[in-house]
C-alpha positions as a printed Julia matrix, in Angstrom:
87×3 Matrix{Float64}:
 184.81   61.99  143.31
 185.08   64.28  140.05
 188.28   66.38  138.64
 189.91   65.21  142.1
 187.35   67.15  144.24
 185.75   65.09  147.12
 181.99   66.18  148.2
 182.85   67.88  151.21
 185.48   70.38  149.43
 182.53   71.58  147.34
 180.16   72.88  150.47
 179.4    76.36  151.23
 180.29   78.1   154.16
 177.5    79.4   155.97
 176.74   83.64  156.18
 177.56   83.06  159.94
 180.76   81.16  159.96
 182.18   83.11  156.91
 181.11   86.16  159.2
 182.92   85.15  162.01
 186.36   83.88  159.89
 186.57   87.8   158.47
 185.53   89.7   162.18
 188.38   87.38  163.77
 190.71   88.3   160.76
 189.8    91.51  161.12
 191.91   93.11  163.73
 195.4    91.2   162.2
 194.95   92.52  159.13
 194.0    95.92  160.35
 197.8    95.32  162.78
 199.26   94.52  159.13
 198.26   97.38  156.87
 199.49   99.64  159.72
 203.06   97.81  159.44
 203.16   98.09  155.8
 203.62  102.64  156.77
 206.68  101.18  158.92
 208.87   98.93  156.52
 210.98   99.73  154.01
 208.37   99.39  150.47
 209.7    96.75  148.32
 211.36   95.1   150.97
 210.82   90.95  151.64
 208.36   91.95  154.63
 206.75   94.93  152.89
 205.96   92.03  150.1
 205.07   89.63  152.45
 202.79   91.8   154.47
 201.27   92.76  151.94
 200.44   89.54  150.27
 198.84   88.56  153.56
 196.76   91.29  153.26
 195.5    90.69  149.71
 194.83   86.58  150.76
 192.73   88.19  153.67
 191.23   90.78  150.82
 190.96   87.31  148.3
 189.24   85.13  151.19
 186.6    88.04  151.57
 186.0    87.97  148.1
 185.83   84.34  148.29
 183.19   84.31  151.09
 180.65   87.05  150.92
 181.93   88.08  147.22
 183.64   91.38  148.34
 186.77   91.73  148.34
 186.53   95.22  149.37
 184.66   93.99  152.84
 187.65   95.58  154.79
 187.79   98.89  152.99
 185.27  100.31  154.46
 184.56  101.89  157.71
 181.23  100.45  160.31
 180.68   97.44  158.35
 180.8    95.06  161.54
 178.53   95.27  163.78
 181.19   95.79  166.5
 181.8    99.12  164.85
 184.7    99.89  162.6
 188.44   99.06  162.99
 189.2   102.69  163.71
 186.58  102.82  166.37
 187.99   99.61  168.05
 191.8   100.74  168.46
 190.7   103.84  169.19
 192.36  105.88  165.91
């Protein structure tokens, strides 16, 4: 064990499983970004919100090393957030 790290903390995700972590994450932060237009900015829930949605942002970058992964539209191979709530 060095600098308090034990081996297993140190592994890499696999492409798959990171895959699957940001699809299922997908729609919940897609429910909070659409909250943030509904609560009063500055506000302890607009803040909180939207620190949940930069950890999501932050885990993306974390994962597949882009942290814009969510930004954009038909990256999934489900087809894009819009498509799947029908916007």
């Amino acid at each position: 064990m060095r600098h308090g790290h034990s081996r297993q903390s140190r592994r890499v995700m696999t492409k798959d499983i990171a895959d699957r972590v940001l699809e299922s994450l997908r729609p919940t932060r897609h429910l909070l970004t659409r909250t943030l237009a509904d609560v009063p900015i500055g506000g302890p829930e607009y803040r909180q919100i939207d620190r949940v949605v930069q950890e999501i942002d932050d885990l993306a970058k974390v994962l597949i090393g882009d942290g814009t992964h969510f930004h954009r539209e038909g990256n999934s191979a489900r087809g894009s957030v819009i498509d799947d709530y029908g916007d």
